[in-house]
C-alpha positions as a printed Julia matrix, in Angstrom:
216×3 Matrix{Float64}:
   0.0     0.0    0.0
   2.73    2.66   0.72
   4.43    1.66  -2.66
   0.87    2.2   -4.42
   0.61    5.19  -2.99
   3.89    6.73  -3.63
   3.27    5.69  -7.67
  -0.19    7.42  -7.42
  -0.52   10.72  -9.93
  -0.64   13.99  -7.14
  -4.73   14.47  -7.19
  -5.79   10.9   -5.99
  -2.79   10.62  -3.92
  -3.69   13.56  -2.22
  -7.36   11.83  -1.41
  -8.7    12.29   2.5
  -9.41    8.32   1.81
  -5.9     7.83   0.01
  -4.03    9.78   2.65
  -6.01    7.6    5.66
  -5.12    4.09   4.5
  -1.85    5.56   4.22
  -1.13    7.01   7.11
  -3.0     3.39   8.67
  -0.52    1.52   6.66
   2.45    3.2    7.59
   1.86    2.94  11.41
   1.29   -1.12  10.5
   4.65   -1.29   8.73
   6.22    0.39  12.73
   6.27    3.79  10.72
   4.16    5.3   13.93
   6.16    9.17  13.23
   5.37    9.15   9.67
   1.83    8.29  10.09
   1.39   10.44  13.17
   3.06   12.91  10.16
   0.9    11.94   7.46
  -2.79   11.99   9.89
  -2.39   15.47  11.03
  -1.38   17.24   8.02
  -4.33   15.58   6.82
  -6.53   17.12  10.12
  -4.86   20.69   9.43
  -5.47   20.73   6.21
  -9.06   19.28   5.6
 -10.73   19.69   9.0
 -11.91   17.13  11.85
 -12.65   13.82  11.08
 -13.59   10.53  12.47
 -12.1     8.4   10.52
  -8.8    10.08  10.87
  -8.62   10.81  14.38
  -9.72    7.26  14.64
  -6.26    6.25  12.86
  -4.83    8.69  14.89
  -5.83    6.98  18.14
  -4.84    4.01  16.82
  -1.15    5.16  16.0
  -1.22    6.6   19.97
  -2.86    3.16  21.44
  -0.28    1.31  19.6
   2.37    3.52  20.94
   0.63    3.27  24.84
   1.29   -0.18  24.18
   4.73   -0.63  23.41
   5.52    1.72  26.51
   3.89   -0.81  28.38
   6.01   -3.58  27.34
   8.87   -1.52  27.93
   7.59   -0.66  31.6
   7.78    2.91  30.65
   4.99    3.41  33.48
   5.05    7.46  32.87
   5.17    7.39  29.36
   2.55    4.82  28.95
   0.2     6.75  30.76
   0.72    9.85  29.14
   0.17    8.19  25.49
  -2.8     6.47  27.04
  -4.17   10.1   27.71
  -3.14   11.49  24.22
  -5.13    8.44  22.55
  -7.81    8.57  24.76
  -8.07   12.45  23.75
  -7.4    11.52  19.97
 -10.46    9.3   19.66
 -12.29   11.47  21.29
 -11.88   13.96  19.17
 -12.53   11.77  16.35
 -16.07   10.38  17.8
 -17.26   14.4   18.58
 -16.56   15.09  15.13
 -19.24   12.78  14.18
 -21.18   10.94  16.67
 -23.06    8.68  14.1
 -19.42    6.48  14.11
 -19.21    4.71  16.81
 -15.43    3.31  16.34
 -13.71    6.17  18.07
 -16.33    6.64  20.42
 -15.69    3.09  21.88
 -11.87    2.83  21.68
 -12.03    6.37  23.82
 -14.22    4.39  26.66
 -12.89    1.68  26.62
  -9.07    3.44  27.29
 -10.94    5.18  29.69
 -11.63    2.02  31.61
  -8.15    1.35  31.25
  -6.26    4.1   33.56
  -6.07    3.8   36.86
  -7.88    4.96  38.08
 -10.79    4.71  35.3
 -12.29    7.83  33.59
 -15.1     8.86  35.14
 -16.83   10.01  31.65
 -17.03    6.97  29.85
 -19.82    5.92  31.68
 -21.72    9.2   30.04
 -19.92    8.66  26.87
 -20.84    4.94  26.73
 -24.8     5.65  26.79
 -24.0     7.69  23.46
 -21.78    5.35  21.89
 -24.56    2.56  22.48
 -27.24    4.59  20.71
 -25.02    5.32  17.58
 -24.59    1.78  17.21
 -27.87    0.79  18.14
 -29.26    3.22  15.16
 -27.09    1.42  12.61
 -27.99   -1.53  13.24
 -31.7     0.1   13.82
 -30.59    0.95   9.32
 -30.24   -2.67   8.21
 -27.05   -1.89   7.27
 -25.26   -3.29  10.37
 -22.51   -5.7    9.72
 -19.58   -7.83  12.51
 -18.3    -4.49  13.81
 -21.6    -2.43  15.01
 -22.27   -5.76  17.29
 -18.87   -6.04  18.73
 -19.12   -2.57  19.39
 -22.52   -3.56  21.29
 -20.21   -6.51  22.96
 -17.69   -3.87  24.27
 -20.16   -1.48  25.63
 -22.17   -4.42  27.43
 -18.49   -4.88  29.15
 -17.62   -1.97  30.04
 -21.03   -1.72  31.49
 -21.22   -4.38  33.37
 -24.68   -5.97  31.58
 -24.4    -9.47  30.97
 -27.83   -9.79  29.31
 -26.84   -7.2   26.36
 -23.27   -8.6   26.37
 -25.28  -11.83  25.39
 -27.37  -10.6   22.69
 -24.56   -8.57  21.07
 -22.46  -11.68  21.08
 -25.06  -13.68  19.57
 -25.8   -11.01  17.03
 -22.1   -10.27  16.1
 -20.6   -14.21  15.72
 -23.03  -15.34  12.94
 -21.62  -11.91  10.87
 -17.83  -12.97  11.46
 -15.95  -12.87   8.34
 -12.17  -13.08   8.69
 -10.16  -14.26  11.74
  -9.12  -11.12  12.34
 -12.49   -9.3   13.7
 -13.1   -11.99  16.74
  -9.45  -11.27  17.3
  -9.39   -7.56  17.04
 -12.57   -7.39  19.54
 -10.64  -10.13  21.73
  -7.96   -7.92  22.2
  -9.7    -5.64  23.48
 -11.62   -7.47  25.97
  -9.08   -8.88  27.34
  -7.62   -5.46  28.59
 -10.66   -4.4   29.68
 -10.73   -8.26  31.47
  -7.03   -7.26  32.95
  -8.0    -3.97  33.74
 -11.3    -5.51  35.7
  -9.18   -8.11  37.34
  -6.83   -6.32  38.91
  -9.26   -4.33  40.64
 -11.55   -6.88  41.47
 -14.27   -6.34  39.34
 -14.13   -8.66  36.76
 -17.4   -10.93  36.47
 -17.01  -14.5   36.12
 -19.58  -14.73  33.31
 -16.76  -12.83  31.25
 -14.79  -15.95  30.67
 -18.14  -17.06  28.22
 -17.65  -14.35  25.71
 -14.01  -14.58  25.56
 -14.42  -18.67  25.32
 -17.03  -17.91  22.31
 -14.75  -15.08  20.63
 -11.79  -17.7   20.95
 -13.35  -20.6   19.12
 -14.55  -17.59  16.74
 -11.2   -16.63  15.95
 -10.07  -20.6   15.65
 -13.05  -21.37  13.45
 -12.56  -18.49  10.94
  -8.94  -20.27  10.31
 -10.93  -22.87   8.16
């Protein structure tokens, strides 16, 4: 993709959609600089944007997590706040996509201690999704974002009817895994503060044999 790109005549490689998957390839290739580079020239020059403060967040998150593994305790949680910030940012700009919205809460669960606004910002995450899906046009993604929110919020009964709703739409091994991921800091996060509830271990035994299945 960042060979395509850089062969691309200047007016479609200067596309808001050309210049996204760019910038999202370049952080996947451990360019994080040059896509944190490529995103906000991007923001400057063409304005807010979900989708690109959601690769944004994405390039900070990724970041928040390597400072982890490196026990870089203050840095960690100072990258933690700048993504949690970024996706913010990207779910105010438009509050029909939910993406941003629930990466931001579910960071927020992450610090220690939590963020006392996700619970506010979760409520409005939950209806965006809810009116996609509310469109017909709901696909793997606007349940998993259901999952996550049931989670965060402690509600086993919707955490049950988003899981039920989201593995029959599984395409490639890589959603179950993507929304796995997540859980399971939200699960650490839980667990170290006691909080975790035992009928967790259900979704992320379902999600697992997902992700396994999908192989096939």
């Amino acid at each position: 993709m960042i060979t395509l790109v850089a062969r691309m005549g200047k007016p479609l490689n200067a596309t808001v959609m050309v210049q996204e998957q760019y910038g999202l390839a370049l952080n996947r290739a451990g360019r994080g600089a040059d896509a944190e580079r490529v995103l906000r020239t991007l923001l400057d020059e063409r304005g807010p944007s979900s989708e690109t403060y959601g690769i944004l967040g994405r390039v900070y998150k990724d970041r928040w997590s390597a400072a982890l593994e490196e026990k870089q305790t203050a840095l960690a949680a100072g990258l933690l706040d700048q993504a949690i910030d970024t996706y913010l940012k990207g779910f105010e700009s438009d509050w029909r996509d939910a993406y941003p919205g629930v990466n931001a809460a579910t960071l927020m669960e992450l610090r220690e201690p939590p963020d006392p606004r996700r619970k506010k910002l979760l409520s409005i995450v939950k209806y965006a999704a809810e009116r996609r899906i509310a469109s017909n046009a709901a696909d793997y993604w606007d349940y998993a974002t259901l999952l996550e929110i049931a989670v965060l919020s402690g509600d086993r009964k919707a955490a049950d009817i988003a899981l039920k709703g989201a593995l029959p739409r599984v395409r490639e091994l890589w959603e179950p895994a993507s929304t796995l991921g997540n859980l399971r800091l939200i699960f650490d996060a839980q667990r170290r503060r006691g909080e975790l509830p035992p009928w967790t271990e259900n979704i992320e035994r379902e999600l697992t044999k997902a992700k396994e299945a999908s192989k096939g």
